[in-house]
Structures are given as structure tokens and as C-alpha cells.
Backbone as JSON Lines, residues from 0, in Angstrom:
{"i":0,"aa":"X","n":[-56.56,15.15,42.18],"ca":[-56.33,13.74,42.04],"c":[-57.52,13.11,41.32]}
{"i":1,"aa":"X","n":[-57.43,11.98,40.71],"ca":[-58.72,11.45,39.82],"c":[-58.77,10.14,40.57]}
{"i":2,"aa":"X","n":[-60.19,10.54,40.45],"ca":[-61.23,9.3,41.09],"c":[-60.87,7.93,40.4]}
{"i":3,"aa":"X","n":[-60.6,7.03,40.76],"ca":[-60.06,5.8,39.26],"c":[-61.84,5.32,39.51]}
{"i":4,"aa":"X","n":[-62.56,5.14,40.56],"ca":[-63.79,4.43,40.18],"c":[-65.05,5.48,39.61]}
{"i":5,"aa":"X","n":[-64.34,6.65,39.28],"ca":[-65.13,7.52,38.97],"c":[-64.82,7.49,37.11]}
{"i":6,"aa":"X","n":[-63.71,7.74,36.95],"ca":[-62.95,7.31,35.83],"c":[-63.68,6.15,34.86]}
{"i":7,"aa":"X","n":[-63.58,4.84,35.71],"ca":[-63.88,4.02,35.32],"c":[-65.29,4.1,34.9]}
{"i":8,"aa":"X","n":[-66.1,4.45,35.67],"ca":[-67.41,4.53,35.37],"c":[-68.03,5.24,34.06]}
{"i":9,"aa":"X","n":[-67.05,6.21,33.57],"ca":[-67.27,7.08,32.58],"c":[-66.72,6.1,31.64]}
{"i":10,"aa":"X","n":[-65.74,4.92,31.43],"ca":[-65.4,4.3,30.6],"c":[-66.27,3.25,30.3]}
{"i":11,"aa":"X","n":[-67.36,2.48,31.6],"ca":[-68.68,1.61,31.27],"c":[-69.31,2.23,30.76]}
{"i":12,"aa":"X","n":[-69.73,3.7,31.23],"ca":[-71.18,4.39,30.45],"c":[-70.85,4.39,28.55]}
{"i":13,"aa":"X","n":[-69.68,4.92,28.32],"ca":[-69.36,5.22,27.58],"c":[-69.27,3.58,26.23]}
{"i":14,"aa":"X","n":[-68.99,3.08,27.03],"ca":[-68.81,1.58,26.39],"c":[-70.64,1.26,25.93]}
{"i":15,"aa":"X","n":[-71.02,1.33,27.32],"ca":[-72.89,1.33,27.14],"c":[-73.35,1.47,25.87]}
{"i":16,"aa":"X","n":[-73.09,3.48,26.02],"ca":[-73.76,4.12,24.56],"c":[-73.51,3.31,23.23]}
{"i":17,"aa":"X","n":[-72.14,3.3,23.37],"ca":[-71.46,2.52,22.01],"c":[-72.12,0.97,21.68]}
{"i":18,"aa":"X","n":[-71.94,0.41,22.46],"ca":[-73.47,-1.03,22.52],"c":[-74.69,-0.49,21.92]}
{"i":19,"aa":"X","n":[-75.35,0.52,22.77],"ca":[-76.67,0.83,22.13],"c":[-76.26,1.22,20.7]}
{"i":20,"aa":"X","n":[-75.4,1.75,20.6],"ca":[-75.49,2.62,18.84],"c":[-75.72,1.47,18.35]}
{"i":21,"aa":"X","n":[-74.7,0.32,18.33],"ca":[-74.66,-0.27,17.39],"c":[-75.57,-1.14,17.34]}
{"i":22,"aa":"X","n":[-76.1,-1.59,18.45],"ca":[-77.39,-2.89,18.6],"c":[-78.73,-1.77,17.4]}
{"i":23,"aa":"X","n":[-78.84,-0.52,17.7],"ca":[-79.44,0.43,16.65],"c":[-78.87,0.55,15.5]}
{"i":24,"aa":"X","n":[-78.12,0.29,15.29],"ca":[-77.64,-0.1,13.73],"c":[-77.02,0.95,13.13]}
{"i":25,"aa":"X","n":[-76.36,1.67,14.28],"ca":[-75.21,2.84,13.92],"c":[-73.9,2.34,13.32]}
{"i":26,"aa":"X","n":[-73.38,3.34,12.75],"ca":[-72.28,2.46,12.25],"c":[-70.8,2.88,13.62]}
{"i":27,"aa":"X","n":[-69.97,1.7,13.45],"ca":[-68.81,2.42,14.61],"c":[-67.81,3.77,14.26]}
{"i":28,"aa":"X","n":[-67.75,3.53,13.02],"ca":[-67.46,5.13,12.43],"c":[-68.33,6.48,13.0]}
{"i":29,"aa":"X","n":[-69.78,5.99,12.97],"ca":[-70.35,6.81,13.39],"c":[-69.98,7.69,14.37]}
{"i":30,"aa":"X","n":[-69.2,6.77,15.67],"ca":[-70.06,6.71,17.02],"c":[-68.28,7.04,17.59]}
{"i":31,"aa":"X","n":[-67.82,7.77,16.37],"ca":[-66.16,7.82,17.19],"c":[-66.06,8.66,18.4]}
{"i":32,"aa":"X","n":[-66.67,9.72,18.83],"ca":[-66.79,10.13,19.66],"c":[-67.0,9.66,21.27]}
{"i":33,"aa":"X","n":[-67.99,8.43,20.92],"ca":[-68.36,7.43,21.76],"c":[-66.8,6.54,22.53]}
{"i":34,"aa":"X","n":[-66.35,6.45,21.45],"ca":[-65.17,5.44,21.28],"c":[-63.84,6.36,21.96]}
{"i":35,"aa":"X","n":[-63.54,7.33,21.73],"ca":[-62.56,8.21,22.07],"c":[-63.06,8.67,23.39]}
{"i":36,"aa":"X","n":[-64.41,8.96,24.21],"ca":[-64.8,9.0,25.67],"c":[-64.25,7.67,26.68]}
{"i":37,"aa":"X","n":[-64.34,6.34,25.85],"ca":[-63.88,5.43,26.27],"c":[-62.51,5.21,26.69]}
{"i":38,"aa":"X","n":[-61.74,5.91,25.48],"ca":[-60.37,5.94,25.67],"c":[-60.02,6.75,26.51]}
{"i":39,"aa":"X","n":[-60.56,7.9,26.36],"ca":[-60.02,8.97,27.64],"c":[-60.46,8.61,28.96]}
{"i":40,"aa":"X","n":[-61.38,8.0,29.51],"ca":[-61.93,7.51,30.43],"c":[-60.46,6.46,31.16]}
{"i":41,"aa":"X","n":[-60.22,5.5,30.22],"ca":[-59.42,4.49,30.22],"c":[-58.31,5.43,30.58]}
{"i":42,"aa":"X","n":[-57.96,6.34,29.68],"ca":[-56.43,6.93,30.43],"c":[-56.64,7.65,31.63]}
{"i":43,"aa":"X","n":[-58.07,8.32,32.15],"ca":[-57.5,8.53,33.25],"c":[-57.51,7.9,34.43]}
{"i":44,"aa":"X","n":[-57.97,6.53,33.75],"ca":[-58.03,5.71,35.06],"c":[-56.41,5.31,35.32]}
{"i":45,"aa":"X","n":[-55.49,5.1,34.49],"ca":[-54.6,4.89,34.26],"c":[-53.34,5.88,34.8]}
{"i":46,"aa":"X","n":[-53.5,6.72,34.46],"ca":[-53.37,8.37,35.16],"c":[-53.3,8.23,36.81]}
{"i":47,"aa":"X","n":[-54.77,7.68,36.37],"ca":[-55.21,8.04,38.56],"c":[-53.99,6.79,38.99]}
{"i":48,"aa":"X","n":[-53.93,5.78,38.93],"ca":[-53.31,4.54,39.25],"c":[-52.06,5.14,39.51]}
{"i":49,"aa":"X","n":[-51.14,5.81,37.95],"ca":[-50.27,6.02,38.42],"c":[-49.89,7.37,39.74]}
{"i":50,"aa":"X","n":[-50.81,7.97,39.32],"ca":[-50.66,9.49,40.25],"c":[-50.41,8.78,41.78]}
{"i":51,"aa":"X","n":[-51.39,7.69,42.08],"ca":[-51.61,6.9,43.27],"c":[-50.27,6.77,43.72]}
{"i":52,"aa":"X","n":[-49.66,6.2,42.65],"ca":[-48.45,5.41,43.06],"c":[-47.5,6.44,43.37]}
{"i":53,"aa":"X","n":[-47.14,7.52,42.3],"ca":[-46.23,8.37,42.72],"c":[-46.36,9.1,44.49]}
{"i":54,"aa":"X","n":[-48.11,9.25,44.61],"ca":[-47.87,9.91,45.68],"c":[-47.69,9.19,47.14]}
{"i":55,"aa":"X","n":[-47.32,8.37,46.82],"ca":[-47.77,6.91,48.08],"c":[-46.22,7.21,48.74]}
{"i":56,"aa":"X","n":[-46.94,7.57,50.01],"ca":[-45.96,7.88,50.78],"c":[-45.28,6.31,51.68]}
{"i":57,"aa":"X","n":[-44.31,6.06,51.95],"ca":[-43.77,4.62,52.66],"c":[-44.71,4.64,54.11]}
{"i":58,"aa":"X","n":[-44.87,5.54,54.51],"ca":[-45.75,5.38,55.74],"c":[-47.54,5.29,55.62]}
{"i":59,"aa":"X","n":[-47.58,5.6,54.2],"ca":[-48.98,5.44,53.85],"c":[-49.27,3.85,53.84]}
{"i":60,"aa":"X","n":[-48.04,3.19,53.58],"ca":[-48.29,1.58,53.63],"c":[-49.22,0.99,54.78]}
{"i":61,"aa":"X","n":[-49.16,1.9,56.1],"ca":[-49.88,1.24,57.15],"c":[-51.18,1.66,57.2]}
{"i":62,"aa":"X","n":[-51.68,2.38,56.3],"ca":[-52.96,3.17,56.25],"c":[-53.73,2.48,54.97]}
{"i":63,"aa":"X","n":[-55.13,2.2,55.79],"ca":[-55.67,1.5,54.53],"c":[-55.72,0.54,54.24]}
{"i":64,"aa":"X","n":[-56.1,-0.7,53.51],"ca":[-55.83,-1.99,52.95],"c":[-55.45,-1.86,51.81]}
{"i":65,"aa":"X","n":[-54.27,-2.76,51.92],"ca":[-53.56,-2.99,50.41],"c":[-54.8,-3.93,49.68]}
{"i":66,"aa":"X","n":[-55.32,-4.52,50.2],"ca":[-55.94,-5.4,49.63],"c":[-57.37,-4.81,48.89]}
{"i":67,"aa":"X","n":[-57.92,-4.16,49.45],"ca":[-58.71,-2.88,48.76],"c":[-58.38,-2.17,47.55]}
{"i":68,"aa":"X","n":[-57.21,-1.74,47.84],"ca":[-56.19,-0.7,46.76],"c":[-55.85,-1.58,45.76]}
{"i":69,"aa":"X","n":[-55.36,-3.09,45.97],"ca":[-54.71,-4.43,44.84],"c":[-56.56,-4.16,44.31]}
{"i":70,"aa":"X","n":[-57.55,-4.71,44.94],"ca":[-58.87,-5.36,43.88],"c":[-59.17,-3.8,43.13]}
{"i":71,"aa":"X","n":[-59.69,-2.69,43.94],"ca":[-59.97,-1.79,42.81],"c":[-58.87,-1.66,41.6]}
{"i":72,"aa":"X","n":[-57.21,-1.48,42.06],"ca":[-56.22,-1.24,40.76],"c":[-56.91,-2.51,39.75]}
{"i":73,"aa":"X","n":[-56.73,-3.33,40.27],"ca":[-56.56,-4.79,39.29],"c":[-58.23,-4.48,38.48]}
{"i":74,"aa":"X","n":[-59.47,-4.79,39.14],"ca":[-60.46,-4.83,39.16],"c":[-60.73,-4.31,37.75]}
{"i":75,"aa":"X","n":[-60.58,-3.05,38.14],"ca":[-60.81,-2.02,37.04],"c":[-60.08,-2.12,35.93]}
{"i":76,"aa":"X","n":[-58.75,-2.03,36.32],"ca":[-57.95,-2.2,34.87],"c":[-58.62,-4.01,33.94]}
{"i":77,"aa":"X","n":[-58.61,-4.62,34.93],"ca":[-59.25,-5.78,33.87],"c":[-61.08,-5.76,32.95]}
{"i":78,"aa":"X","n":[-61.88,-5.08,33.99],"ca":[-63.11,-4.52,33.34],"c":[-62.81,-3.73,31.72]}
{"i":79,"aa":"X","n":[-61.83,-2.71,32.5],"ca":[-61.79,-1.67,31.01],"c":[-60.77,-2.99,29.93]}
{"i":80,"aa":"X","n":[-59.68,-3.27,30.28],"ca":[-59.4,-4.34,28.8],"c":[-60.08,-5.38,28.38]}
{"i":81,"aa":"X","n":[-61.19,-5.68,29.44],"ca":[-62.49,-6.47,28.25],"c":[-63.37,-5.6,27.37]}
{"i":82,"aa":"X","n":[-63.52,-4.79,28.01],"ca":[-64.29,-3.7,27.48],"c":[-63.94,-3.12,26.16]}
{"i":83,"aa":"X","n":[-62.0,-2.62,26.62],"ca":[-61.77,-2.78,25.08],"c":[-61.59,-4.1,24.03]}
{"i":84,"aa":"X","n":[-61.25,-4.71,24.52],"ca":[-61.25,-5.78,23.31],"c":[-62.63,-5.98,22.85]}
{"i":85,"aa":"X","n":[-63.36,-5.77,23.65],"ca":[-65.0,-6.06,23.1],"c":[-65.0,-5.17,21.57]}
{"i":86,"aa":"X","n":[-64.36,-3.57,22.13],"ca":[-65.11,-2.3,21.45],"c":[-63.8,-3.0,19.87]}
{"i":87,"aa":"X","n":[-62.81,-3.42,20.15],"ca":[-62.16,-4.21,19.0],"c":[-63.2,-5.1,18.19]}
{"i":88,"aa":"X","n":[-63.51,-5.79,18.89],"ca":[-64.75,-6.75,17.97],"c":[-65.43,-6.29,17.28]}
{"i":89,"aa":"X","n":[-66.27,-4.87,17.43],"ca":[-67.07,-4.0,16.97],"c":[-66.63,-3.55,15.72]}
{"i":90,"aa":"X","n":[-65.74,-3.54,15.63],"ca":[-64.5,-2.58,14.65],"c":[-64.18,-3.67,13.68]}
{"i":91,"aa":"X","n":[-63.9,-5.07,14.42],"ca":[-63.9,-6.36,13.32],"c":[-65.03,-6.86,12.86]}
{"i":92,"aa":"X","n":[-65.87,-6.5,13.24],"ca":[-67.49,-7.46,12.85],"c":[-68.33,-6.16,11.96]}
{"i":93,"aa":"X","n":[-67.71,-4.95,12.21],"ca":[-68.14,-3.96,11.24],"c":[-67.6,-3.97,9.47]}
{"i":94,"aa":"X","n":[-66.14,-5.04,9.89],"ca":[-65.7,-5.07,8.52],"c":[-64.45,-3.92,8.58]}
{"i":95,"aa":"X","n":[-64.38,-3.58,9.79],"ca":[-62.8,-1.93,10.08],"c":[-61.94,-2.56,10.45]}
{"i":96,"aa":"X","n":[-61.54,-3.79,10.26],"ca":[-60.29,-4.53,11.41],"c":[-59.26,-3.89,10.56]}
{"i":97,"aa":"X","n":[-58.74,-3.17,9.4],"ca":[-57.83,-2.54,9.14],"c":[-57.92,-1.54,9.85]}
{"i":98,"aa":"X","n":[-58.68,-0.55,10.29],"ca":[-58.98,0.58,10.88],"c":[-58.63,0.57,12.35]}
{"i":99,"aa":"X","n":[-59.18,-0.52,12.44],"ca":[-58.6,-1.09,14.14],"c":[-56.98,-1.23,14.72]}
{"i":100,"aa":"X","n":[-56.48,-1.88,13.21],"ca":[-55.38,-2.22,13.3],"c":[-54.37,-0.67,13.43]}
{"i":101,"aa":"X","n":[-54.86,0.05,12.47],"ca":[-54.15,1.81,11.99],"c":[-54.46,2.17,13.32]}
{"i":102,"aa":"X","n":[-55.78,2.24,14.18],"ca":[-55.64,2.23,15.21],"c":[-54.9,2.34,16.77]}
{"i":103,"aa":"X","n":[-54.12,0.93,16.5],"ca":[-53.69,0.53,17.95],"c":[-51.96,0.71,17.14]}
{"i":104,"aa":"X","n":[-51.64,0.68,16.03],"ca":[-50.49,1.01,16.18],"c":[-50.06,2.73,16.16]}
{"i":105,"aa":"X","n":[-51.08,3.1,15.88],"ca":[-50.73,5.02,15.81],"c":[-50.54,5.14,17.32]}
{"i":106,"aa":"X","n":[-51.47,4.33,18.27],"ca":[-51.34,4.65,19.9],"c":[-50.02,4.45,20.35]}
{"i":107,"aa":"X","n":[-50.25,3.13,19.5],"ca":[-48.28,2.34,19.89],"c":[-47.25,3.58,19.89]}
{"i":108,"aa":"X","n":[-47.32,4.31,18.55],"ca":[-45.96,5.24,18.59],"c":[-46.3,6.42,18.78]}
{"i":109,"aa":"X","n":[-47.6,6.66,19.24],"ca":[-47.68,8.02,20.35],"c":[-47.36,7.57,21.91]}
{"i":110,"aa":"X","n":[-47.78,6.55,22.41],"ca":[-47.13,5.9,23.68],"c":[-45.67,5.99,23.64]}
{"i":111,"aa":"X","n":[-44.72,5.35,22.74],"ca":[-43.23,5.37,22.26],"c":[-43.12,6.91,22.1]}
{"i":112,"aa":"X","n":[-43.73,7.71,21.58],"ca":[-43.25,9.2,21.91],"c":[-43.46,10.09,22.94]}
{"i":113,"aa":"X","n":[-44.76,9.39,23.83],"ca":[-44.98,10.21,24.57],"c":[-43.75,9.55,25.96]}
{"i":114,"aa":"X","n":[-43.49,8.46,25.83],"ca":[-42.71,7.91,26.78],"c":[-40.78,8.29,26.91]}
{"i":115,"aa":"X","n":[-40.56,8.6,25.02],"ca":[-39.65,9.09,25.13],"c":[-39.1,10.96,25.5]}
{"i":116,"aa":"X","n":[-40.37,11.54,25.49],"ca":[-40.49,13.09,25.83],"c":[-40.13,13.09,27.41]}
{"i":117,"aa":"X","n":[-41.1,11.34,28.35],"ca":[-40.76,11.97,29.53],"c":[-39.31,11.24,30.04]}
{"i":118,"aa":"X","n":[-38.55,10.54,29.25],"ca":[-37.27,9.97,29.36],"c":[-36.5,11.56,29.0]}
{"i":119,"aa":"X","n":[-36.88,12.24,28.09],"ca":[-35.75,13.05,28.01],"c":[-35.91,14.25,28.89]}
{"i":120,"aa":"X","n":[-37.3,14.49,29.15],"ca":[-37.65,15.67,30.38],"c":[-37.15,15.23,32.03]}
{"i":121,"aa":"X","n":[-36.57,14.11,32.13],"ca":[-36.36,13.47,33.3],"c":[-34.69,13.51,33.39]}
{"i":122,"aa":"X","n":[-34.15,13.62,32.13],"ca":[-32.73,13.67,32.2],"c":[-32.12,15.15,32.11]}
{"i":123,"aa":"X","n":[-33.23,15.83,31.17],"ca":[-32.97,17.46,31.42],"c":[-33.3,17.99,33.1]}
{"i":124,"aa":"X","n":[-34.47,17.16,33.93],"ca":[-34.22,17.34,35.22],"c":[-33.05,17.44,36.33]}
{"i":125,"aa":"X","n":[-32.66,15.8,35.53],"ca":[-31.66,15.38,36.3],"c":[-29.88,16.71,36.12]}
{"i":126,"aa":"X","n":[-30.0,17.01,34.92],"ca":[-28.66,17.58,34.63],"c":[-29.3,19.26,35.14]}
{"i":127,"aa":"X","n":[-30.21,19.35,35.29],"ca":[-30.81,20.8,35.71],"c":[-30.62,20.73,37.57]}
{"i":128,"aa":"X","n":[-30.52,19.61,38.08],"ca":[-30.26,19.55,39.19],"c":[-29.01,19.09,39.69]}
{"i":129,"aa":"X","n":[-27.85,18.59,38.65],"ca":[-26.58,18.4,38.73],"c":[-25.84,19.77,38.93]}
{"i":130,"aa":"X","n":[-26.32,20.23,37.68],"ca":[-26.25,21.98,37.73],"c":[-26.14,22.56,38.88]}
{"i":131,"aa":"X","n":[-27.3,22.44,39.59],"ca":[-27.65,23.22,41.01],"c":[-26.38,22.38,42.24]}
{"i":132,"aa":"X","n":[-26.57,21.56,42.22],"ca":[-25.64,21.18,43.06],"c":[-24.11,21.73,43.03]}
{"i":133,"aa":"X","n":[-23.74,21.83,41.6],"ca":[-22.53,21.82,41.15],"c":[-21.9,23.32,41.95]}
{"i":134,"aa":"X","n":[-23.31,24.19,41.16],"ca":[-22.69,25.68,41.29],"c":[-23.03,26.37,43.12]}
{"i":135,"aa":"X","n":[-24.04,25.52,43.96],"ca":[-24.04,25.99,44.99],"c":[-22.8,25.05,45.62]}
{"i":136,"aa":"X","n":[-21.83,24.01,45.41],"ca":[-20.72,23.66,45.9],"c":[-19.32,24.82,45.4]}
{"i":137,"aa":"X","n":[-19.64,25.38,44.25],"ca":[-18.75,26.54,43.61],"c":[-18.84,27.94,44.82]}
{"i":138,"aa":"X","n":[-20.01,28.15,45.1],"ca":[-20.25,29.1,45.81],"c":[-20.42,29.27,46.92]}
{"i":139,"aa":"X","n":[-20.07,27.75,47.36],"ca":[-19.76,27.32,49.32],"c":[-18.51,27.45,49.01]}
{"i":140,"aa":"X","n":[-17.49,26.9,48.01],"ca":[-16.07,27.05,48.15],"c":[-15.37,28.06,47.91]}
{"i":141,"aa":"X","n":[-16.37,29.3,47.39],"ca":[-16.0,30.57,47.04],"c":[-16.25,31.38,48.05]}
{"i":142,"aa":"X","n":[-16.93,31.06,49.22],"ca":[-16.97,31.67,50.33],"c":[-16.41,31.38,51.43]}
{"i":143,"aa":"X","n":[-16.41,30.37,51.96],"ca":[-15.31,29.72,52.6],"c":[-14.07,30.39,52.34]}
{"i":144,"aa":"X","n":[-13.6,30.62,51.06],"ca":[-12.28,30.37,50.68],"c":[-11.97,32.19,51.17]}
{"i":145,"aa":"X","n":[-13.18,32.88,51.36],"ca":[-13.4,34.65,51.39],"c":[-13.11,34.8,52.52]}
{"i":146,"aa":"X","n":[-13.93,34.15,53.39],"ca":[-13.55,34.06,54.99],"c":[-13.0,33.46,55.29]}
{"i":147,"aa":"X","n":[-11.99,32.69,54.83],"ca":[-10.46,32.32,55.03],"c":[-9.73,33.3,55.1]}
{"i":148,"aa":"X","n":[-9.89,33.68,54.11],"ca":[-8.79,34.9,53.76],"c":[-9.01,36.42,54.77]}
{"i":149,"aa":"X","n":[-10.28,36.3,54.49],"ca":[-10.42,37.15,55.5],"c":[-10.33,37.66,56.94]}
{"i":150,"aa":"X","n":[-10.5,36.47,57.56],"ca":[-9.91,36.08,59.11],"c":[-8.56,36.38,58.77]}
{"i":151,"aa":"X","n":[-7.74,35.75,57.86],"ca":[-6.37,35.79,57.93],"c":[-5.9,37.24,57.71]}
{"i":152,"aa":"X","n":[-6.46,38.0,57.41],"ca":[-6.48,39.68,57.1],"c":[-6.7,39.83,58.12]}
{"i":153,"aa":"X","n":[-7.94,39.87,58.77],"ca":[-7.6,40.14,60.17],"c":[-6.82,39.89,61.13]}
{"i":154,"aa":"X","n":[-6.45,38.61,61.12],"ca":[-5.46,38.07,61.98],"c":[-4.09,39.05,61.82]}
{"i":155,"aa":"X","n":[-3.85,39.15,60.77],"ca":[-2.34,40.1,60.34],"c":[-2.63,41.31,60.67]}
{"i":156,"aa":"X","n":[-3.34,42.07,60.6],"ca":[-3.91,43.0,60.65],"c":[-3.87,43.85,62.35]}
{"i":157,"aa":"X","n":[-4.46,42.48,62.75],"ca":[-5.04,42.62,64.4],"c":[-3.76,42.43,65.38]}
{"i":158,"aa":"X","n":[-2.75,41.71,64.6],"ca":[-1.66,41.01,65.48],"c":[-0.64,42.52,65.25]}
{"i":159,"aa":"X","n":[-0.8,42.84,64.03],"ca":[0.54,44.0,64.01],"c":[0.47,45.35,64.42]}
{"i":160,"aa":"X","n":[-1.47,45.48,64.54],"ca":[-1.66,46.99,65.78],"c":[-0.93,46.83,66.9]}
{"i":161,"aa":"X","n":[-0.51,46.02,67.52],"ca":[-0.63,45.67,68.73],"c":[0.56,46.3,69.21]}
């Protein structure tokens, strides 16, 4: 499971360095590496949030403060989108706001693809488990239908020794 305030923290440090480069007069091209720690940082805080959610059991509701769980989710996610819009500024005041822009829409339609991979891996689930249902109801009614018959073999069977 991922730490989201551990996460996060790797997305301030990382934001940090990128400040220092540039207050040193690096360029943000330079410092893409810097910039892409940020992002990954950011997704797995994002990651952790959701993992949270999937694993949140209904009885986990009484465990814990929601109110704890609401300020860190919220908390954090609002730190890191100042953070990025800041690291945007950087990118516009460098004179890259086209770069910025090529940027956030390449994410756009890797998000749109990565979202439609798990729409279609969720429906190949779903028909992979229609499947299963289908053929273990084939093979309750194919047995049943054996030991029907089969009692009734016996029954004829047992009644006409007699």
C-alpha cells in the first residue's frame, strides 16, 4: 500500500529541487527529470487515495476518523495542485508555455487511454465472469439431470429384482 504522506513528500522535495534549479539559473528543460519525480510522486499519491478507497471496508467506517482521512485526502491533493500550477508558471515565465501546453494535453489522452484500457479490462472481467456463472449453472444442470436419471435406474431396476 503507498504512504500518500510519504508520496506527497517526495512531490514537495521534488518541487524544492526544481525551485533551487531555477532560482540558479537552470533552465526547466534542464531539470526534466526534476519535473517528472514530481509527477510520479503526484500519481502515487493519487494511486494511494484511490487504493484507500477500493480497500475500505463498510465496517472500516467505524475505525478511525473520517475527519483525519477527509484533511490528509483533501490536504494533500490541494498542496500538490498548487505546486503544480506553480511548476506551470516555470514553464510560462521560461518562455515553454507551448511546451506546457503539448504537455498537459499528451497527459489528457494518455489519461483517456489509460482510462479506456481499464473500461474495457473491466468488461472483459465482467463477461469472463458471466462465463463462469453460465457454465457452472450448465454443469449443476448436467448433473442433477445424471442423478435424476440415475435414481430412476435404480428405482426400475431395484423395484423389478424384487
Amino acid at each position: 500500500m503507498i504512504d500518500i504522506a510519504l508520496a506527497a513528500q517526495g512531490a514537495f522535495k521534488a518541487y524544492e529541487l526544481l525551485k533551487k534549479g531555477i532560482e540558479r539559473g537552470k533552465e526547466i528543460d534542464e531539470m526534466s527529470g526534476t519535473v517528472k519525480a514530481f509527477f510520479r510522486s503526484k500519481h502515487q499519491v493519487e494511486r494511494g487515495i484511490e487504493e484507500q478507497e477500493k480497500k475500505r471496508n463498510p465496517n472500516d467506517l467505524l475505525v478511525g476518523s473520517s475527519l483525519e482521512e477527509a484533511i490528509e485526502y483533501i490536504e494533500e491533493q490541494e498542496r500538490i495542485a498548487k505546486l503544480e500550477e506553480r511548476i506551470k508558471w516555470m514553464y510560462i515565465n521560461a518562455g515553454k508555455s507551448a511546451t506546457w501546453g503539448k504537455i498537459k494535453r499528451e497527459a489528457e489522452k494518455r489519461e483517456l487511454a489509460k482510462s479506456n484500457a481499464k473500461i474495457k479490462n473491466k468488461r472483459k472481467a465482467d463477461a469472463h465472469d458471466a462465463l463462469m456463472k453460465d457454465l457452472l449453472l450448465i454443469v449443476g444442470i448436467l448433473l442433477g439431470g445424471v442423478t435424476l436419471i440415475g435414481g430412476v435406474i435404480f428405482l426400475i431396476l431395484g423395484l423389478g429384482g424384487r
